[in-house]
C-alpha positions as CSV (number, residue, x, y, z in Angstrom):
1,X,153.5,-70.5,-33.3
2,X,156.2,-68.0,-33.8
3,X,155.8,-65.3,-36.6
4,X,158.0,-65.8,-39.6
5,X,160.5,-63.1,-40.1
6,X,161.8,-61.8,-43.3
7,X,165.4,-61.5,-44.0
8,X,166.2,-59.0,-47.7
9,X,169.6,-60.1,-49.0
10,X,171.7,-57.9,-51.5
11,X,174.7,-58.9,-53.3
12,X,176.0,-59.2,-56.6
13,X,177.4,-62.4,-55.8
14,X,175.1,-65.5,-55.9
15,X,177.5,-67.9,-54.2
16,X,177.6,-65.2,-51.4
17,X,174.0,-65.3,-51.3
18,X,173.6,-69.0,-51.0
19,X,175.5,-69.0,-48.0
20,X,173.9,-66.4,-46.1
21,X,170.8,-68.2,-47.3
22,X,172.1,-71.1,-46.1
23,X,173.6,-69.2,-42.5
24,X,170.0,-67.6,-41.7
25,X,167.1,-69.9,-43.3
26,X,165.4,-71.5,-40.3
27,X,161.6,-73.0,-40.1
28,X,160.7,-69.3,-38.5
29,X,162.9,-67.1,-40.8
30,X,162.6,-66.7,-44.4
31,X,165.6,-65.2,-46.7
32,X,164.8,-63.6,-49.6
33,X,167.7,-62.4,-52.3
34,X,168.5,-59.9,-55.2
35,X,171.6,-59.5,-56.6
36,X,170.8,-55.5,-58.0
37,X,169.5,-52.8,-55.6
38,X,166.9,-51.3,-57.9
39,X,165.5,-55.0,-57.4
40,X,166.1,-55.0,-53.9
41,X,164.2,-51.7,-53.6
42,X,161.3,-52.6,-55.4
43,X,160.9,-56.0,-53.2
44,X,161.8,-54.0,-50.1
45,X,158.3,-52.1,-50.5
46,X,156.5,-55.0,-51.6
47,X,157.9,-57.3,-48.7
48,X,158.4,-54.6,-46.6
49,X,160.8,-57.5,-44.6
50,X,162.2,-56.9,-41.0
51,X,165.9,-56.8,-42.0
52,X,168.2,-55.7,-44.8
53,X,171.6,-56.8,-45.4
54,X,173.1,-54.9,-48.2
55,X,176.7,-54.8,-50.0
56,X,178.0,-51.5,-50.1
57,X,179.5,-52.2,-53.5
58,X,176.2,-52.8,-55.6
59,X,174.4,-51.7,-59.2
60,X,172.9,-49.1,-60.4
61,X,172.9,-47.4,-56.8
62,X,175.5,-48.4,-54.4
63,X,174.6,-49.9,-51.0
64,X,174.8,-46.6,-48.9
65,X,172.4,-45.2,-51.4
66,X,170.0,-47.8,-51.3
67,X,170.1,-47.6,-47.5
68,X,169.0,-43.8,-47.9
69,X,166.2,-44.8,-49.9
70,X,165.5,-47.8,-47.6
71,X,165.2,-45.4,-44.7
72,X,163.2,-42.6,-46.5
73,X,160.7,-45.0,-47.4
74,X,160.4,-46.9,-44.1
75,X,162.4,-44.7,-40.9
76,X,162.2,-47.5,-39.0
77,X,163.9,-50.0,-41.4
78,X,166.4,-52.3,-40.0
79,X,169.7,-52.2,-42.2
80,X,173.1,-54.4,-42.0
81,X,175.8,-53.1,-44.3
82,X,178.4,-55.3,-45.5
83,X,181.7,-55.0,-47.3
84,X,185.1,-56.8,-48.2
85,X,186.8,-53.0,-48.3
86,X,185.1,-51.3,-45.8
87,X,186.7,-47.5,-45.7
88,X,186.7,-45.5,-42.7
89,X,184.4,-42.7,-44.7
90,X,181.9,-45.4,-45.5
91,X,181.3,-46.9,-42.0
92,X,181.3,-43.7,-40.3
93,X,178.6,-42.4,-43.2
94,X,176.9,-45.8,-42.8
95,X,176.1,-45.4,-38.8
96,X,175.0,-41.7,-39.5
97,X,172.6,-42.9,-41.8
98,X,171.5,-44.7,-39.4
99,X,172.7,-48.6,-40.1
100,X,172.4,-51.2,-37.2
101,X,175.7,-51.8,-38.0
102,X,178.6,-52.2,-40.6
103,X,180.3,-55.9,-40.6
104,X,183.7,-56.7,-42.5
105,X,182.9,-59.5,-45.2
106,X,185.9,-61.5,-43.9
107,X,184.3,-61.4,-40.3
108,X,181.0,-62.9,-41.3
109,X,181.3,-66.4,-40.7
110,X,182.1,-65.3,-36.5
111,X,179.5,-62.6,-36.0
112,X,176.6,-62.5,-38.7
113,X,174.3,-65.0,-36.5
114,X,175.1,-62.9,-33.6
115,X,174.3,-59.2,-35.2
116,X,171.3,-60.5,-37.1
117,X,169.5,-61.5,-33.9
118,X,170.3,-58.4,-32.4
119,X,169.3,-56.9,-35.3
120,X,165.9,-58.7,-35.6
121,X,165.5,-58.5,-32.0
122,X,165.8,-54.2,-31.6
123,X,163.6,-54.6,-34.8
124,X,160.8,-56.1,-33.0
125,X,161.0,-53.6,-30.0
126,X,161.2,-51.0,-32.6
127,X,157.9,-51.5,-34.6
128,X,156.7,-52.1,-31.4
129,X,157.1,-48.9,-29.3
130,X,159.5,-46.0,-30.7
131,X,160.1,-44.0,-33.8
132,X,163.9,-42.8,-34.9
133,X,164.3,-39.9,-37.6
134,X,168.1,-40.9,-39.0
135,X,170.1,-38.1,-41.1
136,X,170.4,-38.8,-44.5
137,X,172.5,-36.0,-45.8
138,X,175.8,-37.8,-47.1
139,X,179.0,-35.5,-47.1
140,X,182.6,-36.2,-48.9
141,X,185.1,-36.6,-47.1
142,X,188.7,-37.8,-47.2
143,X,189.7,-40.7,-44.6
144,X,191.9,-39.2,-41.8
145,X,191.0,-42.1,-39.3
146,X,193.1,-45.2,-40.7
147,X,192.3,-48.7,-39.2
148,X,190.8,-52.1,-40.3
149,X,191.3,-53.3,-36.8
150,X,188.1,-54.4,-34.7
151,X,188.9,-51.9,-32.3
152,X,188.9,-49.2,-34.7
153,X,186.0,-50.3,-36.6
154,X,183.7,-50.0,-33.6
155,X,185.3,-46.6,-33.0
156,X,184.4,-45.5,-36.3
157,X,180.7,-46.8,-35.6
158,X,180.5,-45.0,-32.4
159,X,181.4,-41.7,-34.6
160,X,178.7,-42.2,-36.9
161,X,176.3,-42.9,-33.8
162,X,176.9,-39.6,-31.9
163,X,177.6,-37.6,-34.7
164,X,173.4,-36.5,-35.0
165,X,173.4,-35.5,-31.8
166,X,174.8,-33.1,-29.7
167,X,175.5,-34.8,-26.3
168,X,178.9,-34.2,-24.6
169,X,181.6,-36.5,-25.7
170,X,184.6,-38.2,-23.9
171,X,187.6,-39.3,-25.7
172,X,189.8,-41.5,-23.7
173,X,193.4,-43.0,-24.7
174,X,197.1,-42.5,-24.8
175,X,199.4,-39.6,-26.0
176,X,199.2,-39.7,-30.2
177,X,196.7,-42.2,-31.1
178,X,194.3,-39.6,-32.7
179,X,191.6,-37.8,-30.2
180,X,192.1,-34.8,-32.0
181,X,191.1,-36.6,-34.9
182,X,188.7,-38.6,-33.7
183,X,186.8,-34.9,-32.1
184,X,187.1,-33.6,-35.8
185,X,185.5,-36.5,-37.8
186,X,182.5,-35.9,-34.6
187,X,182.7,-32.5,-35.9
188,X,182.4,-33.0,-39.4
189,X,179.4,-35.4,-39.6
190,X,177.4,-33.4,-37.6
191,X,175.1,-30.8,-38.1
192,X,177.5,-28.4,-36.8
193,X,179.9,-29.0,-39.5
194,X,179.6,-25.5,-41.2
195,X,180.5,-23.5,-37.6
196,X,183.6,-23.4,-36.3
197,X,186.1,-26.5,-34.7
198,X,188.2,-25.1,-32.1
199,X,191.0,-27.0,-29.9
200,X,192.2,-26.5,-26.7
201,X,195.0,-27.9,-24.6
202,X,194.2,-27.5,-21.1
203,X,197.8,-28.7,-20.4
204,X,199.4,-26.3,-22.6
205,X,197.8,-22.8,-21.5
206,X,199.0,-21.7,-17.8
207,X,196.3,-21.5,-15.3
208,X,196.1,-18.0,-15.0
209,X,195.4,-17.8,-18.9
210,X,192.8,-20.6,-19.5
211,X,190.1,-19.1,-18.3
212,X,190.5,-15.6,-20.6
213,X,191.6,-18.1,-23.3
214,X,187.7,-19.8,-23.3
215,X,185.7,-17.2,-21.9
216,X,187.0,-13.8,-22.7
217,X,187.7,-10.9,-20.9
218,X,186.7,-7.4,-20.2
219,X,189.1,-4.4,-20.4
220,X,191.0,-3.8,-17.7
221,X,189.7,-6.7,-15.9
222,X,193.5,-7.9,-14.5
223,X,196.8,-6.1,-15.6
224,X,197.8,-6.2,-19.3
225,X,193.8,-6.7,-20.6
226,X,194.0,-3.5,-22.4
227,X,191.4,-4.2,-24.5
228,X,188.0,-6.6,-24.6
229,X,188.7,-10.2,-25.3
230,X,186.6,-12.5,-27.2
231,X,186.9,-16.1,-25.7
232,X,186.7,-19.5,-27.3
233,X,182.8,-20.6,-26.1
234,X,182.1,-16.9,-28.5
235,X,184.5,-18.2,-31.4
236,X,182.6,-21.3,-31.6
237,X,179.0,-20.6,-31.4
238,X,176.9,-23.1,-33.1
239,X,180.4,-25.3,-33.4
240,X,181.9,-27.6,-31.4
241,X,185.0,-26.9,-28.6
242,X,187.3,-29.6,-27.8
243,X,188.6,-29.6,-24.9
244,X,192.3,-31.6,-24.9
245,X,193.9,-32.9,-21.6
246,X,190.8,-32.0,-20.0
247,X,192.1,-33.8,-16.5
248,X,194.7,-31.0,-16.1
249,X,192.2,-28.3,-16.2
250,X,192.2,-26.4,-12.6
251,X,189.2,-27.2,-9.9
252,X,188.1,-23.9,-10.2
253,X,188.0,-23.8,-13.8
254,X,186.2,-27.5,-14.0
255,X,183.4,-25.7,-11.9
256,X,182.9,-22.6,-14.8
257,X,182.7,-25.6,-17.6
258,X,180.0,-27.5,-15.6
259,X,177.9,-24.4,-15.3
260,X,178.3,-24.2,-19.2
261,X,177.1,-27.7,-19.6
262,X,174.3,-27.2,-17.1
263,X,173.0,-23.7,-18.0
264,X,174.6,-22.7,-21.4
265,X,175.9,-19.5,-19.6
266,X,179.4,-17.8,-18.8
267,X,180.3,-14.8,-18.3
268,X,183.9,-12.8,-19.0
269,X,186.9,-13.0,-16.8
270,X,186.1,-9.0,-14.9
271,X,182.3,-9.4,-16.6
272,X,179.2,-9.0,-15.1
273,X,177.1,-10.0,-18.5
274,X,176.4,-13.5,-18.6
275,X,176.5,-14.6,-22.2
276,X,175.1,-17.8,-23.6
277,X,176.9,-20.4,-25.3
278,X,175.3,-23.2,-27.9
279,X,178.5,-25.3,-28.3
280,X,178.5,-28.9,-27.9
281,X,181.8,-29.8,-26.1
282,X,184.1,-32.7,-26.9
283,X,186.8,-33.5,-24.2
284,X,189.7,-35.9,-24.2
285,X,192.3,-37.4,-22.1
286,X,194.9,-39.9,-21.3
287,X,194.4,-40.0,-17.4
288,X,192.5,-42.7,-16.1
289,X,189.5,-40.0,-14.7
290,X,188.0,-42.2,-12.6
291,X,190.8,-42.4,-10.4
292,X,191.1,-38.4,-10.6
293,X,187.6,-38.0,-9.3
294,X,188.3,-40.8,-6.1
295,X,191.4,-38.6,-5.6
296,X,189.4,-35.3,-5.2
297,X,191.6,-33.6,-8.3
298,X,188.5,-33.8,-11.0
299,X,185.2,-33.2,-10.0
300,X,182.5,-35.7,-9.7
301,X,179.5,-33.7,-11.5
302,X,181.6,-32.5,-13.9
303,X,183.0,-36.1,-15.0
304,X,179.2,-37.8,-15.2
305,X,178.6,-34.3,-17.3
306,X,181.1,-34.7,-19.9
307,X,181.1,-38.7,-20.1
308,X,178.0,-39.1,-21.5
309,X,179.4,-41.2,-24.9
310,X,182.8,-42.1,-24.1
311,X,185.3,-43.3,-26.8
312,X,188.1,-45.0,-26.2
313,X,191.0,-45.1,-28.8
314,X,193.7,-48.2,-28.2
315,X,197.5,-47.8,-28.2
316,X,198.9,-48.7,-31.6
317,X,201.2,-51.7,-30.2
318,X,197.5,-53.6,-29.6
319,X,196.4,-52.7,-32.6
320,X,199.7,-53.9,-35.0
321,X,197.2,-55.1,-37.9
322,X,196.8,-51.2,-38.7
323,X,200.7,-50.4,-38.9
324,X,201.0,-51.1,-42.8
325,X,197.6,-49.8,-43.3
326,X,198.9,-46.3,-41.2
327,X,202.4,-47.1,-42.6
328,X,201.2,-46.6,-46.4
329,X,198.5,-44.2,-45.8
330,X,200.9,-41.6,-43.9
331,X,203.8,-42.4,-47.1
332,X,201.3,-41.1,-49.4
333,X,199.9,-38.4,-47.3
334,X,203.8,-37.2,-47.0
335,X,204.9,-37.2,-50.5
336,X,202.2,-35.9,-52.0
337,X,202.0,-33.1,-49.9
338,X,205.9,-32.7,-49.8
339,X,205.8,-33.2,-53.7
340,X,208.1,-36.6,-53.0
341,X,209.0,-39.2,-55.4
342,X,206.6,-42.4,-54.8
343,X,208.0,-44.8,-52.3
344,X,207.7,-48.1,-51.2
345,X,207.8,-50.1,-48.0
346,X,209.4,-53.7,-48.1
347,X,207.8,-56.9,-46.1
348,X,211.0,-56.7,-44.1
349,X,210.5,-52.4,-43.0
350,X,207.0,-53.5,-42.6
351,X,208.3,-56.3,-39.8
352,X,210.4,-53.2,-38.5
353,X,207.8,-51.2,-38.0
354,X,205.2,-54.0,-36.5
355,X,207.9,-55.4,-34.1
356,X,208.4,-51.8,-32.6
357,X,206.5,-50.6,-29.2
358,X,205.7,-47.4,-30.1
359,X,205.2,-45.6,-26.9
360,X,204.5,-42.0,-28.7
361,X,201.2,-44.2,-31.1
362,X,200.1,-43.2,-34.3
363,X,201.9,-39.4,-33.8
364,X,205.2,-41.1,-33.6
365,X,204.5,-43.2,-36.9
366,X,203.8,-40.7,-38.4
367,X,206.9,-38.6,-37.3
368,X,209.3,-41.8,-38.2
369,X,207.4,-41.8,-42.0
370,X,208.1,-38.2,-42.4
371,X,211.6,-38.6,-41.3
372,X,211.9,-41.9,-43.7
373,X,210.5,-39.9,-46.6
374,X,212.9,-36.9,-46.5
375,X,216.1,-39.1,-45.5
376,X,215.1,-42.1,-48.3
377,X,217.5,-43.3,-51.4
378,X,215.5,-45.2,-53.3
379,X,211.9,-46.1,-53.6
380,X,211.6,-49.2,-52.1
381,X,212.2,-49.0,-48.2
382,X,214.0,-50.8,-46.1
383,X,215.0,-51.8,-42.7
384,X,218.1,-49.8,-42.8
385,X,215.7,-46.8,-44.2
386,X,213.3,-47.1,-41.3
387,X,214.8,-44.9,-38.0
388,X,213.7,-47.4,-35.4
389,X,216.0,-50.4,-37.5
390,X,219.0,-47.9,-37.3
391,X,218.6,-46.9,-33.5
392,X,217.0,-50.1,-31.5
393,X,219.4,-52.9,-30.9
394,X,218.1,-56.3,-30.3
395,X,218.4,-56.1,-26.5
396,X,216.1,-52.9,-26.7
397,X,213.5,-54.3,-29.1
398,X,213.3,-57.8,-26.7
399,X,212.5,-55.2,-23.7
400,X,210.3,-53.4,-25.6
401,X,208.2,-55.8,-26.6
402,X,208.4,-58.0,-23.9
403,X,207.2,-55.1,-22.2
404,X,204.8,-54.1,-24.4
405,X,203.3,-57.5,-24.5
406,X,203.4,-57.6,-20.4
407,X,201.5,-54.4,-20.4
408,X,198.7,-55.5,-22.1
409,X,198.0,-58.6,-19.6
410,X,197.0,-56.7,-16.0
411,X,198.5,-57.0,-13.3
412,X,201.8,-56.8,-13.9
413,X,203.7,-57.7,-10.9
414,X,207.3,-56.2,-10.5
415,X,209.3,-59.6,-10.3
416,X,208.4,-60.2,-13.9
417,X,209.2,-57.0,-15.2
418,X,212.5,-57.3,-13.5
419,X,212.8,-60.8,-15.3
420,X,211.7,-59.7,-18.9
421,X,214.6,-56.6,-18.3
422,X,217.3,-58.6,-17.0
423,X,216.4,-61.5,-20.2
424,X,216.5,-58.3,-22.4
425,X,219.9,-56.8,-21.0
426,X,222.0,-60.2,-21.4
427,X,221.0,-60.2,-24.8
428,X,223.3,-57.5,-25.3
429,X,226.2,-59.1,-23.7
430,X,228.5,-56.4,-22.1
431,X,225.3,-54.3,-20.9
432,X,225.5,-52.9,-17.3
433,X,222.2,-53.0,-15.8
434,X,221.7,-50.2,-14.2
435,X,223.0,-46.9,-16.4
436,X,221.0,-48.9,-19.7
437,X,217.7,-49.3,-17.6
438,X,218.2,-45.6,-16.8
439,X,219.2,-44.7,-20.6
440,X,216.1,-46.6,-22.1
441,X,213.4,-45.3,-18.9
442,X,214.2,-42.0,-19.8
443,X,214.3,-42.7,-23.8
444,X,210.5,-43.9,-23.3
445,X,209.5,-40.9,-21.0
446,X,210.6,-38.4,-23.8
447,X,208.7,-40.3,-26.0
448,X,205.8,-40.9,-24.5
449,X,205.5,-37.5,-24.1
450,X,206.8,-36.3,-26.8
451,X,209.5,-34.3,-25.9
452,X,208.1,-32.9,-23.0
453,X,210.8,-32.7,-20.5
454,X,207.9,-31.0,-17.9
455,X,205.7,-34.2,-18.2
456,X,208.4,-36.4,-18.5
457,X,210.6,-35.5,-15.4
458,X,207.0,-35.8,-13.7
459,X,206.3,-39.6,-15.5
460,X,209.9,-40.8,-14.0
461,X,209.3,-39.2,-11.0
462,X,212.3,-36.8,-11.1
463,X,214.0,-32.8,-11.3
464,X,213.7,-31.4,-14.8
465,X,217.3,-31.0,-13.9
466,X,218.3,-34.6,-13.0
467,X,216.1,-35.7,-17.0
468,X,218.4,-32.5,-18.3
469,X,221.9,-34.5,-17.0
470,X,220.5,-37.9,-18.4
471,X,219.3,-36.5,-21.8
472,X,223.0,-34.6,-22.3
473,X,224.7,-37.6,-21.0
474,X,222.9,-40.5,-23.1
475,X,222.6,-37.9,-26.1
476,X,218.7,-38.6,-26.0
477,X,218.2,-35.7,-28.4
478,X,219.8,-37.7,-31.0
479,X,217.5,-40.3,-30.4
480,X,214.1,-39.0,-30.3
481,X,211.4,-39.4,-33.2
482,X,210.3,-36.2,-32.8
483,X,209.4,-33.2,-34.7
């Protein structure tokens, strides 16, 4: 006969409990409520069941506070958080004290089965074989990461997971959806918090300079070093260095970071001292790395190295349930900061902004809010207020979408791309073909790379000089969301 299992439920609503009652209670599992977690508590030690499911929203203690005691009473105890308003700052704080996860109320009735086996499951291995130690210092915080969407939900769990430790992270995604971001909320729930954060973008800093830029130099060591230099991997002892672009950094530099990772020791550019370094590094991209390292561009030892946790962050056009959400959050952020009268986005700027591509992310949202805020009339926006309604006909929003909406289904072969373009251009009747295609290519280059005319010349494949010619004669300037 199979053991019975206990399941503690916590919620201040009893028709709530009923159901989950009603979801879980089999002949071999037994669910137990409370509707107060100083009740809950108090059955917890009696009970002492093999899973918790907690609101986050509860009386006299909240839910993340009754998880700390939970877990300072038993450090094995298996928790499930749950919540109808679930905040990044509470789900990241939620995995780093160590819950087996953090589910959306509204998504219950798809996944609870499926995480409370899991949960009961690890719980049996657990008690079974291993001890785990979780951190249970809770900091404030203000959100910075916006995003209900499922994709960003486990993102924000896979923050709080590797934020206790200090294994190498890999932050993969496109230009402007928030690595930089993401490296700092890593940052700032981990025990490193109170050293230093320093960014660098291996793209930005030439060759010759990257390597006095993170490790120093010595006087005299190469012409203009007039004095000593302190590099980054000194700035940041005990903190965390985040390494941006990390695919363009040159071979011979990739082989000075492994030895870092390996060793914990570098030395200065003209140095014969070799210094160690207790930094945990954090590297990003938006090249597919994989491919770099079959290509012999990125080395192999160094990727395994760095990739231990990888996250990956999605492009905003598959994630359009977090527009409004970043929509709002980045109108607040703005005129507060700015000192701006309150404003307002209507359902009809909010379809603007959802029915946009947005090759540059969340950086370009953000850029178009800013631009809204200091060019808006009247406190309720609308689609005439927002940039994107002003400057994208309907022949250019059909291609980008239809092209946004091709990208996400792989492959993509080139006959239907030529299709969706060609439906796109005879929407605008009078179009010719060719000089629009060339107009809006080199319109998504720029933003893509945000005004970069280096990387975007490279992206289409020409001269800087030829994307010069086609940004004077198509007045791209004008056109670009860009700060």
């Amino acid at each position: 006969m199979n053991k019975t299992q206990t399941i503690l439920v916590v919620d201040p609503e009893t028709d709530f409990l009923d159901w989950v009652q009603h979801q879980l209670q089999t002949p071999t599992t037994r669910v137990i409520t409370a509707t107060k977690s100083d009740e809950a508590f108090k059955i917890f030690r009696e009970e002492q069941p093999e899973l918790l499911i907690a609101e986050t929203h509860l009386n006299p203690i909240s839910g993340m506070e009754l998880l700390a005691k939970v877990r300072q009473f038993d450090s094995n105890a298996m928790v499930i958080l749950t919540s109808a308003f679930g905040t990044t700052q509470a789900v990241i704080e939620g995995m780093k004290l160590g819950a087996f996860d953090f589910l959306r109320k509204e998504a219950l009735p798809f996944n609870l089965k499926v995480v409370v086996d899991a949960a009961l499951k690890q719980q049996a291995e657990t008690r079974a074989a291993t001890t785990f130690k979780p951190q249970l210092t809770v900091e404030e915080h203000q959100d910075s990461i916006v995003g209900k969407s499922e994709a960003m939900q486990q993102v924000f769990k896979l923050i709080g997971r590797v934020s206790h430790s200090d294994a190498p992270v890999m932050i993969t995604g496109e230009s402007g959806t928030g690595k930089e971001i993401v490296a700092r909320a890593i940052h700032h729930y981990s025990q490193r918090e109170a050293k230093s954060f320093v960014a660098i973008n291996c793209a930005a800093i030439p060759e010759q300079l990257l390597e006095s830029e993170l490790f120093g130099h010595e006087k005299g060591s190469f012409t203009g070093a007039t004095n000593q230099r302190i590099g980054r991997f000194e700035q940041c002892h005990g903190g965390t260095l985040f390494l941006d672009e990390i695919g363009d950094m040159p071979m011979p530099l990739q082989g000075k970071i492994l030895r870092v990772l390996q060793d914990g020791e570098y030395s200065r550019v003209g140095g014969n001292t070799t210094l160690k370094s207790d930094v945990r590094i954090i590297a990003a991209t938006n090249r597919n790395l994989e491919q770099e390292v079959a290509n012999k561009t990125f080395r192999e030892d160094l990727f395994y190295r760095l990739n231990v946790v990888r996250i990956h962050l999605p492009p905003l056009r598959q994630r359009t349930e977090d527009i409004r959400l970043l929509a709002e959050y980045f109108l607040k952020k703005v005129t507060t900061q700015k000192h701006l009268p309150h404003l307002r986005l209507s359902e009809e700027a909010v379809r603007v902004l959802e029915g946009h591509a947005w090759p540059g992310n969340v950086r370009e949202l953000e850029n178009t809010i800013q631009r809204v805020c200091v060019l808006a009339t009247s406190d309720l926006l609308l689609p005439k207020d927002i940039p994107l309604g002003a400057l994208e006909t309907p022949a250019e929003g059909v291609a980008a979408n239809a092209i946004s909406g091709l990208a996400a289904h792989a492959p993509v072969t080139v006959e239907a791309a030529i299709e969706v373009l060609l439906k796109a251009a005879q929407a605008k009747p009078g179009t010719e073909l060719l000089p629009w295609l060339e107009h809006e290519f080199t319109l998504f280059a720029m933003r893509a790379t945000q005004g970069n005319q280096v990387r975007a010349s490279k992206l289409l494949g020409i001269t800087r000089a030829t994307l010069r010619k086609r940004i004077e004669r198509y007045g791209i300037t004008k056109e670009l969301n860009i700060q």
